[in-house]
C-alpha positions as CSV (number, residue, x, y, z in Angstrom):
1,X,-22.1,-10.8,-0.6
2,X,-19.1,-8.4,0.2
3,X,-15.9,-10.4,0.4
4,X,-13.1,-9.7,2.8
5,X,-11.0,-9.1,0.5
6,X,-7.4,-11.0,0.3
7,X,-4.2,-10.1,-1.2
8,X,0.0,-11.5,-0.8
9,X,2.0,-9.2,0.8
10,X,5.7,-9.5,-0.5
11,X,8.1,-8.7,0.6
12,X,10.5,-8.4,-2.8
13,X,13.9,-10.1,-1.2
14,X,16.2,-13.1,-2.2
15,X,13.5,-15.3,-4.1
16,X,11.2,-12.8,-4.9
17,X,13.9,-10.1,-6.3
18,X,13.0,-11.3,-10.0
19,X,10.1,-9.2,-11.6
20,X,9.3,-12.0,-13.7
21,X,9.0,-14.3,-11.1
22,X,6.5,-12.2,-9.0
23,X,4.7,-11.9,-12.6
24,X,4.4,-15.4,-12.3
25,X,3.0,-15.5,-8.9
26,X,0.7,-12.5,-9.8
27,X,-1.3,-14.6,-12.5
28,X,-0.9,-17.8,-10.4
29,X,-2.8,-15.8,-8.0
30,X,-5.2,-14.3,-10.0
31,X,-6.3,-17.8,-11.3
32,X,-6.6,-18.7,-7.6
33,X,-9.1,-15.9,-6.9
34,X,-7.0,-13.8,-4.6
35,X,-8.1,-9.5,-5.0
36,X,-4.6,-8.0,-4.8
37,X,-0.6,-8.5,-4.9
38,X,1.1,-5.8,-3.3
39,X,4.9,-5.3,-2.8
40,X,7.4,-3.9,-0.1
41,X,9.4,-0.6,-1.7
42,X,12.6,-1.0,-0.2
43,X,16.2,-0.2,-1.1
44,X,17.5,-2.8,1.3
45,X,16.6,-5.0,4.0
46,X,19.4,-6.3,7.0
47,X,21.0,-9.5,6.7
48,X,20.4,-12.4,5.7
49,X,18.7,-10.2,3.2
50,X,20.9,-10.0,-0.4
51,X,18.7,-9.0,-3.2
52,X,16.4,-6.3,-3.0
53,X,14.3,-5.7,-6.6
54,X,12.7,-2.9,-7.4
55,X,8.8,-2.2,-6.5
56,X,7.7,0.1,-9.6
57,X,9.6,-2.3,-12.4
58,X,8.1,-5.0,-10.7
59,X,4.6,-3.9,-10.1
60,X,5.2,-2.8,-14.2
61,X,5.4,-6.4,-15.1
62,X,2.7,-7.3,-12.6
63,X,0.4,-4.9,-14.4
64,X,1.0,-6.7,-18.0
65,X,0.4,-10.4,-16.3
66,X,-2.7,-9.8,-15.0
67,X,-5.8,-8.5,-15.6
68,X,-8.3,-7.9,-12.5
69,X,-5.9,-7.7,-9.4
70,X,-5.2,-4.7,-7.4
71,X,-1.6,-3.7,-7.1
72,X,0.8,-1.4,-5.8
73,X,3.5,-0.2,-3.1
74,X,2.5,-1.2,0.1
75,X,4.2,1.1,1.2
76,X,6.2,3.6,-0.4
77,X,8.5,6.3,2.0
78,X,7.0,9.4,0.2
79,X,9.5,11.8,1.9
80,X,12.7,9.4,0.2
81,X,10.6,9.9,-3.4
82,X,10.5,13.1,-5.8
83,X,6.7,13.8,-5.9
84,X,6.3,14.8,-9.0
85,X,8.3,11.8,-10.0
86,X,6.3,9.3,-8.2
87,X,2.9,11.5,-9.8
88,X,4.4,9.9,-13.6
89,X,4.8,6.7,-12.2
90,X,1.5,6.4,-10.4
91,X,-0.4,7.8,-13.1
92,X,1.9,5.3,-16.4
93,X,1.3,2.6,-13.3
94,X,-2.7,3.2,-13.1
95,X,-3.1,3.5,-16.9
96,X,-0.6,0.6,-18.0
97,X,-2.3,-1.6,-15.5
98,X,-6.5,0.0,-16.8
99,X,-7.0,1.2,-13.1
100,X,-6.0,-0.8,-10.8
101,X,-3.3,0.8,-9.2
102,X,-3.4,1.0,-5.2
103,X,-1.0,3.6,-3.9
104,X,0.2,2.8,0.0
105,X,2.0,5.5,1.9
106,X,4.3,6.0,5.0
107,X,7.0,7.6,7.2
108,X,9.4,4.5,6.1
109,X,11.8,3.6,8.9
110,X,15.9,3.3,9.4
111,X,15.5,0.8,12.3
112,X,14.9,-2.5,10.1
113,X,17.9,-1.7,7.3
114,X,19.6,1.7,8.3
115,X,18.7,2.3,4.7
116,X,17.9,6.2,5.2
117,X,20.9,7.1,7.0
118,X,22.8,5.0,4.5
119,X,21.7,7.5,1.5
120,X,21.8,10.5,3.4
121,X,17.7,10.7,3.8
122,X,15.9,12.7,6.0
123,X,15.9,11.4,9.7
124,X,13.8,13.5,11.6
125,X,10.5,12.2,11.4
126,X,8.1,15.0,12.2
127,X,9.9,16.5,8.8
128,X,9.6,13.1,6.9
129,X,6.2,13.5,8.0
130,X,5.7,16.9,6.6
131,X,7.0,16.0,3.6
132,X,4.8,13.5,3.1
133,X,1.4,15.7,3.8
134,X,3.3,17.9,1.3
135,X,3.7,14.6,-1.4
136,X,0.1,13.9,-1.3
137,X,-1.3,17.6,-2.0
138,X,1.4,17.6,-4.8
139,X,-0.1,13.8,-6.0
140,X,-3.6,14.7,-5.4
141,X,-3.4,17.8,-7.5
142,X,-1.4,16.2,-10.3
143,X,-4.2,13.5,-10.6
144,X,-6.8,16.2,-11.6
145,X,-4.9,16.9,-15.1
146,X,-5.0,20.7,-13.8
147,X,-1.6,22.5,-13.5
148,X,-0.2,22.5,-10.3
149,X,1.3,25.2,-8.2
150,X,2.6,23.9,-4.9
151,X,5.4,26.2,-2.6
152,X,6.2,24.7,0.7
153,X,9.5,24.4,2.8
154,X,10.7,21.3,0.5
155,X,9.2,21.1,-2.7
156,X,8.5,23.6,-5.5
157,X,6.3,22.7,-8.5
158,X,5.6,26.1,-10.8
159,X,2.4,25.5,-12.9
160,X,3.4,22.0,-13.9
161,X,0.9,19.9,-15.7
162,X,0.7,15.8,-15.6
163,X,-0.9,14.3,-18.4
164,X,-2.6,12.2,-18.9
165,X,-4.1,11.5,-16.0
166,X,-5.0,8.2,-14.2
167,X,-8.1,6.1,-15.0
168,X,-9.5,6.3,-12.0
169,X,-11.0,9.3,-10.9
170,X,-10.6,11.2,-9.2
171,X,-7.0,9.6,-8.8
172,X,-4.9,6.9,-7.5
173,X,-6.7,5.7,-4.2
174,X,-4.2,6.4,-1.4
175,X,-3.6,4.0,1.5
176,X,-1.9,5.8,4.7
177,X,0.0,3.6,7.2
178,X,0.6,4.3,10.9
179,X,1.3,2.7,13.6
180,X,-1.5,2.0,15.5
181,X,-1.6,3.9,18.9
182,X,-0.3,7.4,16.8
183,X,-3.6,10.0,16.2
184,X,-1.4,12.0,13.2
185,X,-1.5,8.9,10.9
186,X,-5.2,8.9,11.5
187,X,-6.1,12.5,10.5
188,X,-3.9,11.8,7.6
189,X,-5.5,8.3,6.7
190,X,-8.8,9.8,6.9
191,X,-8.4,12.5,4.5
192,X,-7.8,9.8,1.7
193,X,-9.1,6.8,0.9
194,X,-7.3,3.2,3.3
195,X,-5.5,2.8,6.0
196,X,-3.1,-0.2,6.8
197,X,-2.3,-0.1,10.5
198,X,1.1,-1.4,11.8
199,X,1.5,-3.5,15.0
200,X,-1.9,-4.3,15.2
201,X,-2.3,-6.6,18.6
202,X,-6.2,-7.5,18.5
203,X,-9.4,-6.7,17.3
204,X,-10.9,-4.6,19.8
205,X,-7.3,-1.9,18.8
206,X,-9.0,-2.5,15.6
207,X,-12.2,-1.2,16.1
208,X,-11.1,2.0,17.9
209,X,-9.3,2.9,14.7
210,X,-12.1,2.4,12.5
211,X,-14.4,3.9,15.1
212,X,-11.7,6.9,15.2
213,X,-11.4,7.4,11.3
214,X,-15.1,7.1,11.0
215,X,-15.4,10.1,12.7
216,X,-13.0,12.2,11.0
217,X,-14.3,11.5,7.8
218,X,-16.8,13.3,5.5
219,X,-20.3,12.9,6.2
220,X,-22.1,10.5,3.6
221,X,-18.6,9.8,1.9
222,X,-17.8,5.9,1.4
223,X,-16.0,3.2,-0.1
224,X,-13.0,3.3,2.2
225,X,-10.4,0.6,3.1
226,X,-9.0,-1.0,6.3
227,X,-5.7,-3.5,5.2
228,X,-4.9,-6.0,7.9
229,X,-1.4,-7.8,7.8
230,X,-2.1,-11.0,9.4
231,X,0.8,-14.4,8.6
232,X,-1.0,-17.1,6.5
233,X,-3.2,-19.4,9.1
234,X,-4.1,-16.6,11.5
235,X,-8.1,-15.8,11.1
236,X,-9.2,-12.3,10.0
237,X,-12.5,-13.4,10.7
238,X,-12.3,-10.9,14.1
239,X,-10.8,-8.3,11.8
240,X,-13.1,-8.3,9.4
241,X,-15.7,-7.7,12.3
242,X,-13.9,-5.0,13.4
243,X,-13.6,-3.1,10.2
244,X,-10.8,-4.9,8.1
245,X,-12.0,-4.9,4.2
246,X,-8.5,-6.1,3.0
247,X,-6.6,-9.0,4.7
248,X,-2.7,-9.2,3.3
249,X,-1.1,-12.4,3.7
250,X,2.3,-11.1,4.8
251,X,5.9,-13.2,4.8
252,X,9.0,-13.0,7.0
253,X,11.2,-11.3,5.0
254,X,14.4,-13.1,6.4
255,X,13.0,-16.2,5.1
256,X,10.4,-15.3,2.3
257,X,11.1,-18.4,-0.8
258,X,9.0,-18.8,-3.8
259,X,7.7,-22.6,-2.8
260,X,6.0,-20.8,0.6
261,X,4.6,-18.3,-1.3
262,X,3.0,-20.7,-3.9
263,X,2.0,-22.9,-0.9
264,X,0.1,-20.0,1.0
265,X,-1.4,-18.8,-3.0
266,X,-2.8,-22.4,-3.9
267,X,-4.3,-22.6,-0.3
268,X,-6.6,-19.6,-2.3
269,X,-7.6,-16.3,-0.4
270,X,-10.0,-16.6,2.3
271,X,-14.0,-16.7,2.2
272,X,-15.7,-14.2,4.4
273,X,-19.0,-12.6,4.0
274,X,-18.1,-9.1,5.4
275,X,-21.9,-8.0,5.3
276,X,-22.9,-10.9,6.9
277,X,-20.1,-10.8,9.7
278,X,-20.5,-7.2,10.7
279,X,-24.4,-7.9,11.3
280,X,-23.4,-10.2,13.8
């Protein structure tokens, strides 16, 4: 049996702004048999949004609560990050946590918090999304232990080594996002190893993407990822047809509180035979 697998989506706001709290609700979920916890990266989020925590410190103290979940950013604006930066963290992340660290990857956004504009972040986003291609050659070459030597338009790393590595190999697995009907997140998704597709409408949208992606891909490679967001009560059964291997219970984050995410994690991830669907 293959599971779809199931993981909280959360957004870290108000409630869930206390590290040790979503510690908490990491081992709760763990001991409820859900795969994965994953956590907005965010440094602010509109009204009636107050508290915003920290992804990396928080995913830190998700790591030493739990044992078999995966965990990460989901996602994290590459082109707002220092890459070689984030290559430390991912790789301390990874090793603190014995390999389980998922890395999820975007443009990021000013329409939901202003919150690039606000620190004086790159706007444009065909640049944001050369930065990021740019961040993942940087990440993917750091993960190999071998020095890197990277010169583009906005980032210089001169024969830099980052040990030690991650323990997995041959690095952090990479999630892309996009939104759904763009073919540039595609090509990008492709070329590593998930992809989390933003406002998904249906199924059938779904299987294009997975039929698309399937085709860039490497002949005779496997083991890749499709993440559906989906709210708590919606079926992923037609997803998981489709192509979806993850399903994320995501949260308003307006309105995210601690007793409706213990409510949706002691209903317990869902049970669905993805071998057994896709045969259909």
């Amino acid at each position: 049996m293959t599971p779809l697998r199931s993981a909280l989506w959360l957004p870290i706001f108000d409630d869930l702004a206390d590290p040790v709290v979503v510690a908490r609700l990491a081992a709760e979920a763990e001991e409820a048999g859900w795969h994965g916890v994953f956590v907005w990266d965010h440094l602010r989020w509109r009204a009636p949004v107050g508290h915003v925590a920290d992804p990396w410190i928080t995913l830190a103290a998700i790591a030493t609560a739990t044992e078999r979940l995966r965990l990460g950013p989901m996602v994290t604006p590459l082109a707002r990050r220092r890459p070689t930066k984030v290559a430390r963290e991912t790789a301390t992340l990874d090793r603190l946590s014995g390999g389980r660290l998922t890395l999820g990857v975007g443009l990021g956004s000013d329409r939901f918090a202003g919150e690039l504009s606000a620190t004086g972040e790159e706007l444009d986003d065909r640049r944001r999304g050369r930065m990021l291609d740019a961040s993942l050659e940087i990440l993917t070459a750091a993960w190999s232990g071998r020095p890197v030597h990277h010169h583009s338009e906005d980032y210089t790393v001169d024969g830099m080594s980052f040990l030690p590595r991650p323990v997995q190999r041959p690095g952090v697995p990479v999630w892309a996002a996009g939104f759904a009907g763009n073919v540039k997140p595609l090509h990008r998704a492709a070329r590593h190893d998930g992809f989390v597709p933003v406002n998904l409408e249906h199924p059938d949208q779904l299987a294009e993407i997975v039929a698309t992606i399937t085709g860039l891909r490497l002949e005779g490679t496997t083991g890749y990822d499709i993440a559906v967001a989906l709210p708590p009560g919606a079926d992923p059964a037609p997803y998981a047809e489709a192509g979806a291997t993850w399903w994320l219970a995501e949260f308003a984050p307006e309105h995210v509180s601690l007793d409706q995410v213990r409510g949706v994690l002691r209903d317990g991830p869902v049970d669905i035979d993805i071998e057994r669907i896709q045969c259909r």
